[in-house]
Backbone as a ProteinNet text record, in pm:
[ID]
protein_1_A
[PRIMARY]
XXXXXXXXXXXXXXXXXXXXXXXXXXXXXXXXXXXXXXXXXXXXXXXXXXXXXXXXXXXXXXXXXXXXXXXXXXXXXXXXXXXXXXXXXXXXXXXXXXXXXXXXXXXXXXXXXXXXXXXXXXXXXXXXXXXXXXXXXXXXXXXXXXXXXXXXXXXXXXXXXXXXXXXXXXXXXXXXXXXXXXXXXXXXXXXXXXXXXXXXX
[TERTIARY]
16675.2	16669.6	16529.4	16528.2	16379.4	16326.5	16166.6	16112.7	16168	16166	16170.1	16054.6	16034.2	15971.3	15972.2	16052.8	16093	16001.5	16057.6	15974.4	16016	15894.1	15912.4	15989.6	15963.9	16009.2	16162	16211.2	16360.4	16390.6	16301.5	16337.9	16393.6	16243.7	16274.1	16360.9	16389	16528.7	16637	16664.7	16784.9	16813.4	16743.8	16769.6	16725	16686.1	16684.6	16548.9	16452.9	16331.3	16220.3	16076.3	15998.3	15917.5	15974.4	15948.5	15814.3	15775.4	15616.8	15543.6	15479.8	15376.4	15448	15533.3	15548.3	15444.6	15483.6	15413.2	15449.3	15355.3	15394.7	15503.6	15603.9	15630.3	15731.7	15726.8	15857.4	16016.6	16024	16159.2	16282.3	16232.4	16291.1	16353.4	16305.4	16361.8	16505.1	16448.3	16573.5	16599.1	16678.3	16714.2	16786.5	16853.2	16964.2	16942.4	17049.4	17008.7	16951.6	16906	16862.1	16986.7	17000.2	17108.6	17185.9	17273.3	17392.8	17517	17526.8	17597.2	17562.1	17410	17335.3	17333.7	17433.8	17491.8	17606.1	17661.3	17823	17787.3	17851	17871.8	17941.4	17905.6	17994.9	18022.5	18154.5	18083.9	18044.9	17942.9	17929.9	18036.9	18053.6	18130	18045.7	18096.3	17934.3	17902.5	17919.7	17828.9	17735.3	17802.2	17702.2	17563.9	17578.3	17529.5	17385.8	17447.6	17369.5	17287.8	17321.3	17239.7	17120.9	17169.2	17126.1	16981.1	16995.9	16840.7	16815.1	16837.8	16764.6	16710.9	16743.1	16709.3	16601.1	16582.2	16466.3	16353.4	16368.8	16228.5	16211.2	16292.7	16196.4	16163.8	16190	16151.1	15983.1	15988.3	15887.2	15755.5	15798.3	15665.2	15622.1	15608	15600	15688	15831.4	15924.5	15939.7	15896	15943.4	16072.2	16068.4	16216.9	16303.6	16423.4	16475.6	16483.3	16414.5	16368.1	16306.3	16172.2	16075.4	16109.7	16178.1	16237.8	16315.2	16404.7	16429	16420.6	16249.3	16177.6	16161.1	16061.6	16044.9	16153.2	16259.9	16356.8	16353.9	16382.6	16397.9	16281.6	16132.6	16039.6	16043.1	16130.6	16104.1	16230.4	16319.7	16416.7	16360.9	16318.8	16283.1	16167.2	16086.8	15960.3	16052.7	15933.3	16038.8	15972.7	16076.8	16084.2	16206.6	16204.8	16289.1	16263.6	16369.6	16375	16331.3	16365.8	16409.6	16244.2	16162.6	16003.2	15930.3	15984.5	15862.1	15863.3	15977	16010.9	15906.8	15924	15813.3	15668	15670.5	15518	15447.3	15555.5	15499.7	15530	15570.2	15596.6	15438.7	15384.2	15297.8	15152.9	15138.6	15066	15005.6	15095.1	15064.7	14934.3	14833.5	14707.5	14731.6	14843.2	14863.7	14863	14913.4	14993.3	14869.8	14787.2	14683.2	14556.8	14558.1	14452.5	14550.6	14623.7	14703.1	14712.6	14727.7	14727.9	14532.7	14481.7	14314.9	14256.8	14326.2	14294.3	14269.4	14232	14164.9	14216.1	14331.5	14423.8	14538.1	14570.4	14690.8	14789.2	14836.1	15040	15021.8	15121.2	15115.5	15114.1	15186.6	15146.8	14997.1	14938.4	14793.6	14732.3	14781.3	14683.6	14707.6	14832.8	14854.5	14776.9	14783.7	14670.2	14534.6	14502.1	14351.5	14318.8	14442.3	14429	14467.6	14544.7	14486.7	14415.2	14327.2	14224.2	14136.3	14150.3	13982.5	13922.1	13949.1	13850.7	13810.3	13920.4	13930.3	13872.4	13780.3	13757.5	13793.8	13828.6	13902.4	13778.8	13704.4	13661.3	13502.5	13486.9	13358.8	13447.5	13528.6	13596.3	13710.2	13695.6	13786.1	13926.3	14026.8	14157	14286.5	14313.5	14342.3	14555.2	14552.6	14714.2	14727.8	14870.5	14928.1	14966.8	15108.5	15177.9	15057.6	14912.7	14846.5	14839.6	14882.9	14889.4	14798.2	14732.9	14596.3	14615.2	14527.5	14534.1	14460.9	14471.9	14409.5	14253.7	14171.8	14041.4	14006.5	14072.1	13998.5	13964	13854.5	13805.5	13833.2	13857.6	13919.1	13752.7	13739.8	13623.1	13639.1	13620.4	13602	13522.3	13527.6	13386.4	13304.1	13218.5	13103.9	13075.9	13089.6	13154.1	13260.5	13330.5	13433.8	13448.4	13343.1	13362.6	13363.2	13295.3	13295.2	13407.1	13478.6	13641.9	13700.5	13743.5	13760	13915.5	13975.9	14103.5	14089.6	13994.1	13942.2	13881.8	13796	13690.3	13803.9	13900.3	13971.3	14045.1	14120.1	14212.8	14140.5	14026.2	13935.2	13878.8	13900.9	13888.1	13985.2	14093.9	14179.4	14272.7	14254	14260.9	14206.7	14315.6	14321.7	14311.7	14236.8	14260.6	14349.6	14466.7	14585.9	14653.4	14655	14659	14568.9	14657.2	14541.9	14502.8	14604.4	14557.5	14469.4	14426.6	14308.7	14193.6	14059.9	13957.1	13895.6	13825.8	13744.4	13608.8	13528.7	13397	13377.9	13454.3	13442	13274.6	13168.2	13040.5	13053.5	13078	13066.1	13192.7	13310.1	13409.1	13488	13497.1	13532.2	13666.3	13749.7	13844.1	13857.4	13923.9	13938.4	14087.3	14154.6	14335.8	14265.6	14292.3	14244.5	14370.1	14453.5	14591.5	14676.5	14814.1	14950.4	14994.9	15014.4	15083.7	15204.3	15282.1	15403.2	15467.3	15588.7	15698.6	15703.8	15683.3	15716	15517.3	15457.9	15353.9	15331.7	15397.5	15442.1	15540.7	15422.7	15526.4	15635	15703.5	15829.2	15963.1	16020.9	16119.4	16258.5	16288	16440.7	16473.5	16606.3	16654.8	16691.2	16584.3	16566.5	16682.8	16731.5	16841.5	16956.4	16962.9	17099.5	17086.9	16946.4	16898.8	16876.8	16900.9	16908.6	17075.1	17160.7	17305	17350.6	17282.4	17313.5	17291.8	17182	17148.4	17262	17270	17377.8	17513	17555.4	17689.4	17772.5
9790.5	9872.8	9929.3	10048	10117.1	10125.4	10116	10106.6	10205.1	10162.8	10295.2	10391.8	10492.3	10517.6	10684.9	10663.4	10732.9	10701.4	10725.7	10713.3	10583.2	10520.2	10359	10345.4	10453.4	10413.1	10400.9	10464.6	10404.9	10328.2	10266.3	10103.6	10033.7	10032.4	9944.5	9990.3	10101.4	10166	10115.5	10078.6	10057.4	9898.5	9830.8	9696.3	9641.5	9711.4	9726.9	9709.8	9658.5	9573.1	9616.6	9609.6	9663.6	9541.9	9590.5	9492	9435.4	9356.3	9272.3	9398.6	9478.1	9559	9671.2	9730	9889.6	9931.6	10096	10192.3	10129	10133.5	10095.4	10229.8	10216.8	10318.5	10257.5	10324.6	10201.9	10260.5	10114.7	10071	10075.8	10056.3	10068.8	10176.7	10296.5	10432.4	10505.4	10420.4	10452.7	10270.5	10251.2	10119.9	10112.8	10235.9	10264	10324.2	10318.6	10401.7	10533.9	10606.2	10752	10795.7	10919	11048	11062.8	11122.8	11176.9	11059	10989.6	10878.6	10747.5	10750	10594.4	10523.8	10556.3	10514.5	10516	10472.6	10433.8	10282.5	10166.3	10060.2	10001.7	9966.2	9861.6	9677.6	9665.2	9504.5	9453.6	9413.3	9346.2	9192.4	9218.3	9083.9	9000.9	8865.6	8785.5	8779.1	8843.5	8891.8	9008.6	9064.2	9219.9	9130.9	9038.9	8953.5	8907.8	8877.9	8747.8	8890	8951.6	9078.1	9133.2	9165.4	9205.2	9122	9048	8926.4	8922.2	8882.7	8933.4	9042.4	9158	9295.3	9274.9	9229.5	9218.8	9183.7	9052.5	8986.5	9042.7	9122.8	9202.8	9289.4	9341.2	9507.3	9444.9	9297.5	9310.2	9305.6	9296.3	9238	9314.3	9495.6	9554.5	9661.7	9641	9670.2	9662	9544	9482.6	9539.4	9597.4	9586.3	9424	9479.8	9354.9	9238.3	9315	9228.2	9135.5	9193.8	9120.2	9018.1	9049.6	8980.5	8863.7	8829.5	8757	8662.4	8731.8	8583.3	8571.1	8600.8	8458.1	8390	8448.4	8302.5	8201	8247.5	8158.3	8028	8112.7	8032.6	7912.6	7982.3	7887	7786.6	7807	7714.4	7590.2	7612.7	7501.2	7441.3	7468	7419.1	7287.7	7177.4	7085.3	7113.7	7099.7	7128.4	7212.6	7264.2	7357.1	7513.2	7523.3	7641.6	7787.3	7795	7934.9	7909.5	7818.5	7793.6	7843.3	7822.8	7779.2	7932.1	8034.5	8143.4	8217.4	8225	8283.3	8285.4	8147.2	8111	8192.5	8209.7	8261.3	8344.8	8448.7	8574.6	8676.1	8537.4	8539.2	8515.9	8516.8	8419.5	8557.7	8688.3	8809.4	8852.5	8878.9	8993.4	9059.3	9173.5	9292.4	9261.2	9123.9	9059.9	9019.2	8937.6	8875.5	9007.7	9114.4	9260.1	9279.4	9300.5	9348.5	9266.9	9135.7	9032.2	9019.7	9052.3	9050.5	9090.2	9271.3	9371.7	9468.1	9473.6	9599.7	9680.9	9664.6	9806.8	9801.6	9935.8	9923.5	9877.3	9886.1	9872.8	9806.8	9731.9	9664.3	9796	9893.2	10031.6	10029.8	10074.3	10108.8	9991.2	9852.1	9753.9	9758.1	9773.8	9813.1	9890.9	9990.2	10083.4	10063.4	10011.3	9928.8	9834.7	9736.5	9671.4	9731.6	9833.6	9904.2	9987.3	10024.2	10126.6	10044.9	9901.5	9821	9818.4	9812.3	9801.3	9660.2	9554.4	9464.8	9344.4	9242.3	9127	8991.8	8888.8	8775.9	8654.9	8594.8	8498	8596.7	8706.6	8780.8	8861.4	8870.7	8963.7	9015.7	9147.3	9280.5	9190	9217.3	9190.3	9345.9	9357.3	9508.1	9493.4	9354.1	9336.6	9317.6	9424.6	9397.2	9232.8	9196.1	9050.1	8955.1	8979.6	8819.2	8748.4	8596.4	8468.9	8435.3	8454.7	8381.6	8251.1	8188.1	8051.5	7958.8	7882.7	7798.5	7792.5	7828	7879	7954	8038.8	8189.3	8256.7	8337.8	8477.4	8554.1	8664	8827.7	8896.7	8984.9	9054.4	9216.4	9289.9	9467.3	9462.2	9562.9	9576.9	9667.8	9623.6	9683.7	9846.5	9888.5	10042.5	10111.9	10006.3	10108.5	10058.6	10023.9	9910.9	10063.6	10174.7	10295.8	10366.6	10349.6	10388.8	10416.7	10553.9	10578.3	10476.9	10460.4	10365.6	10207.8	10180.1	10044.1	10037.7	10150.5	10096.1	10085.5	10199.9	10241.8	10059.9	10019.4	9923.9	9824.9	9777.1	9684.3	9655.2	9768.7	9807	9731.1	9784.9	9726	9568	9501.6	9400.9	9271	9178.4	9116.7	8926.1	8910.7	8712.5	8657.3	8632.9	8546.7	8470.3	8441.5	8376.7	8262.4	8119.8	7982.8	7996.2	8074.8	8003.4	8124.3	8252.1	8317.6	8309.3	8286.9	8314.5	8438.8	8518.1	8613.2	8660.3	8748.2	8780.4	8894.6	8997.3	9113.3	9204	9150	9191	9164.6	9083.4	9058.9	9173	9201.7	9257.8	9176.7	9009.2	8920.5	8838.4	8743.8	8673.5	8584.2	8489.5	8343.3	8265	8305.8	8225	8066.2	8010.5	7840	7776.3	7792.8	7686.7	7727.2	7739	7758	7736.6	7838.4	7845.1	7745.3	7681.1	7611.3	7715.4	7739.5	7849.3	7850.1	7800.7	7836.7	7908.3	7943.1	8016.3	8168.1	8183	8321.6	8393.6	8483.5	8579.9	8700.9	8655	8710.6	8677.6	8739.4	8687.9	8726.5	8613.2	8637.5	8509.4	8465.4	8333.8	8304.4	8257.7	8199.6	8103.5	8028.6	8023.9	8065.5	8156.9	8286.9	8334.1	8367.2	8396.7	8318.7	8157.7	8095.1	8076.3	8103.4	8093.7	8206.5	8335.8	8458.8	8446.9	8354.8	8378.6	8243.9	8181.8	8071.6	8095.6	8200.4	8264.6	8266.9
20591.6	20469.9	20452.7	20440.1	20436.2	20351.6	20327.8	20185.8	20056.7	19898.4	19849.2	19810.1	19816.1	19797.7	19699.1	19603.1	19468.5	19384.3	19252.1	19096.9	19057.1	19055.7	19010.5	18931.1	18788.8	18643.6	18668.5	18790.8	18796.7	18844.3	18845.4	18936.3	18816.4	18710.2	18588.2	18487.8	18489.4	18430.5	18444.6	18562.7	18678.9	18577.8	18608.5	18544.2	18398.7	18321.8	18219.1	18133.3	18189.1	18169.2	18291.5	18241	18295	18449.2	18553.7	18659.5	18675.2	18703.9	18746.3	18871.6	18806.7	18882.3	18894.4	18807.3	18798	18723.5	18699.3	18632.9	18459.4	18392.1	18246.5	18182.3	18114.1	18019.5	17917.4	17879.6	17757.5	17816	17809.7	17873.9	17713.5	17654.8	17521.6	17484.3	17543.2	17458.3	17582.3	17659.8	17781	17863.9	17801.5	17913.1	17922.7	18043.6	18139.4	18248.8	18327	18505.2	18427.1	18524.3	18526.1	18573.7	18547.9	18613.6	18471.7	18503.4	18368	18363.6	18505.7	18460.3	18395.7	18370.4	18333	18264.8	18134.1	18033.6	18034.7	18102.4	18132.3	18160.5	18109.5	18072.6	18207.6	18252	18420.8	18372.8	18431.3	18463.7	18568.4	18607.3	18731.4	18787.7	18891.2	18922.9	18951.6	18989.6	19007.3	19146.4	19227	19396.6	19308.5	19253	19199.4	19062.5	19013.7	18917.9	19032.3	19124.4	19205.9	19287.6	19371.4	19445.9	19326.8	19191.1	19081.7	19055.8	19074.8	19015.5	19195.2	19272.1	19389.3	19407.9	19368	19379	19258	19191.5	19075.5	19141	19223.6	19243.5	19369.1	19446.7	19561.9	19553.3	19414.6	19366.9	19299.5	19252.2	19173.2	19254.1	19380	19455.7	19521.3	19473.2	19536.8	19660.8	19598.7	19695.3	19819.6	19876.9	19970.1	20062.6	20223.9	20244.1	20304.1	20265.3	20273.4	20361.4	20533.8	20635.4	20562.8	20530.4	20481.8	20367.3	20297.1	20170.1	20246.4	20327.7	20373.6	20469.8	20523.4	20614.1	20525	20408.7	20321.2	20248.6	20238.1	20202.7	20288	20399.4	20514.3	20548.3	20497.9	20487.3	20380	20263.9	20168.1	20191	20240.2	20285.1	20360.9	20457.3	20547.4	20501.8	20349.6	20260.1	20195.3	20233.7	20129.7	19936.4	19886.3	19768.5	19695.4	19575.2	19534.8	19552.1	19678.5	19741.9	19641.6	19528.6	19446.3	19401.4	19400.1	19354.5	19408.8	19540.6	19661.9	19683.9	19666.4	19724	19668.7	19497.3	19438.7	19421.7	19480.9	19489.3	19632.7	19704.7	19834.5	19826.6	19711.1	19728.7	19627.8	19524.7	19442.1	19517	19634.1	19689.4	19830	19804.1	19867.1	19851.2	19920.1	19902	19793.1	19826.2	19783.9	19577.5	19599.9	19430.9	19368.6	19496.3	19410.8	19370.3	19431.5	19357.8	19261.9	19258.5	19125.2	19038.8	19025.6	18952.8	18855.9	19023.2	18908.6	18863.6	18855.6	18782.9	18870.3	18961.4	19059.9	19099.7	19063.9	19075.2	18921.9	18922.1	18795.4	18843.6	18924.3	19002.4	19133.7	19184.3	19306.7	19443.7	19382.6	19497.9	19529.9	19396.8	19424.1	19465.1	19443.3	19482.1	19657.6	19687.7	19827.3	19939.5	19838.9	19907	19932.7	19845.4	19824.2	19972.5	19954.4	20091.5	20231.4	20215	20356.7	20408.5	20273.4	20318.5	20331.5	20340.3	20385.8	20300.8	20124.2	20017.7	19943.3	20007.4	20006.3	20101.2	20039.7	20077.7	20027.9	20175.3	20115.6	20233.6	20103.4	20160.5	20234.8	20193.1	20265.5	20365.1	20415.5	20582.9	20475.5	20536.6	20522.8	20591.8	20492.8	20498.4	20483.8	20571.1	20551.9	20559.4	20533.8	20546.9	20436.1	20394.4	20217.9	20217.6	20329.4	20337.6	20360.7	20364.2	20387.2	20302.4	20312.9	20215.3	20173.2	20037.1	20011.3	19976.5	20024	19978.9	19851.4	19822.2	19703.6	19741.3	19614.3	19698.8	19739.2	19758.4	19832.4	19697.6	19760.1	19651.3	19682.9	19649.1	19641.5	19595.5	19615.4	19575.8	19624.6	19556.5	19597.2	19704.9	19781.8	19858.2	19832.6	19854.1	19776.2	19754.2	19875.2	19889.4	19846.9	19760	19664.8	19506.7	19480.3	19331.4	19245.6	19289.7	19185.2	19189	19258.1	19237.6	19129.6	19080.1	18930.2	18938.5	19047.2	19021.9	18954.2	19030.7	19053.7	18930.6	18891.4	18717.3	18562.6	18593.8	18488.5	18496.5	18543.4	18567.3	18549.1	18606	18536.6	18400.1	18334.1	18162	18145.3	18131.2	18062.9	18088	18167.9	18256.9	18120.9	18124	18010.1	18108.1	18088.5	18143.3	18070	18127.1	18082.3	18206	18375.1	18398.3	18443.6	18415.9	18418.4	18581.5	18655.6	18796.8	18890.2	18797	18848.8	18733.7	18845.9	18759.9	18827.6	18723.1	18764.8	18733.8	18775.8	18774.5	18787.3	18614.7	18626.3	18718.4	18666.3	18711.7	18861.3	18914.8	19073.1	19082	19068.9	19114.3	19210.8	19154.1	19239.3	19167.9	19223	19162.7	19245.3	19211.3	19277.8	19268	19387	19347	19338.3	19246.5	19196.1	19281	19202.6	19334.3	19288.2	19349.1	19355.8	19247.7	19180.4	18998.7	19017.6	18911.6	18911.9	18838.2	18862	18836.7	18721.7	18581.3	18483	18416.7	18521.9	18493.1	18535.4	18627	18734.4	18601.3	18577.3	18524.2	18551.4	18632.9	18700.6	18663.2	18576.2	18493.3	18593.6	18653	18742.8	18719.8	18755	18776.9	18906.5	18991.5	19109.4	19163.1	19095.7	19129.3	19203.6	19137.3	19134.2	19267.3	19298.5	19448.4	19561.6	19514.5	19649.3	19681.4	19568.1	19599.1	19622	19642.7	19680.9	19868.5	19895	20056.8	20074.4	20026.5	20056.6	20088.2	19991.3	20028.8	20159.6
[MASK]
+++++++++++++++++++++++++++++++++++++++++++++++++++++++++++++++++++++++++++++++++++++++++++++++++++++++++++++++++++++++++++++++++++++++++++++++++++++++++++++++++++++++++++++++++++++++++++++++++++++++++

């Protein structure tokens, strides 16, 4: 399945609620599909229920295609623990999630971009892969040659500290993943669940 690469705001249209790292807009004044049919009322059956919240949390991470979306199930399967946790934690646990997560970009797109144009450092060395796993302990930091980035300054304004498991150093242009959030801190609202009995099927 090939990336999408349309107008976000219909992503979060599509499902009713504004996904983890879209474009902001209010979801409120339209929360229905786009087109002339998008307000027509469906029921989903429950295969269409269960695809539905899967399709959430790989849309949220940046739209992921579904290859990719499903080594990491697979990864989180053979993790001992609770599979639908471990999934998100390693889906939270992306480069691309953790710049977007620390402000340095507005949207997981643009934080994307960031990491493959080489603007990004992890640990001091240029990391130029969106999928690399940061680990507990690592720092994130701009590089120094792009901290004046009207993308990078604007998004840093407004950039609010609310999770416990990043710290940051607006003045350095630095951040620090502390350790592996526990799932009821990841603000990614799906029911993980639903998605390990969807690959179970």
């Amino acid at each position: 399945m090939a990336r999408y690469r349309g107008p976000k705001d219909k992503l979060s249209r599509k499902y009713g609620e504004l996904l983890s790292g879209m474009p902001v807009f209010e979801v409120a004044k339209r929360p229905y599909k786009s087109g002339q049919h998008g307000q027509r009322k469906s029921k989903l059956s429950e295969y269409g229920v269960l695809l539905k919240e899967k399709q959430k949390l790989r849309l949220s991470y940046g739209v992921i295609t579904e290859k990719q979306f499903r080594k990491y199930v697979q990864r989180a399967t053979r993790a001992n623990g609770p599979t639908g946790e471990i999934l998100i934690q390693l889906l939270e646990r992306r480069l691309d999630n953790m710049v977007y997560r620390m402000g340095f970009a507005p949207t997981l797109g643009a934080a994307r971009q960031l990491v493959g144009h080489g603007h990004i450092l992890v640990n001091n060395f240029k990391v130029d892969i969106a999928s690399y796993p940061v680990k507990a302990g690592d720092k994130i930091a701009v590089h120094p040659k792009a901290r004046k980035l009207t993308l990078i300054e604007e998004s840093m304004k407004n950039w609010i500290d609310t999770l416990a498991y990043i710290k940051r150093d607006k003045k350095e242009f630095e951040g620090e993943f502390v350790e592996i959030p526990a799932r009821e801190l990841i603000p990614v609202n799906v029911n993980e669940r639903m998605i390990v009995e969807f690959y179970s099927r």
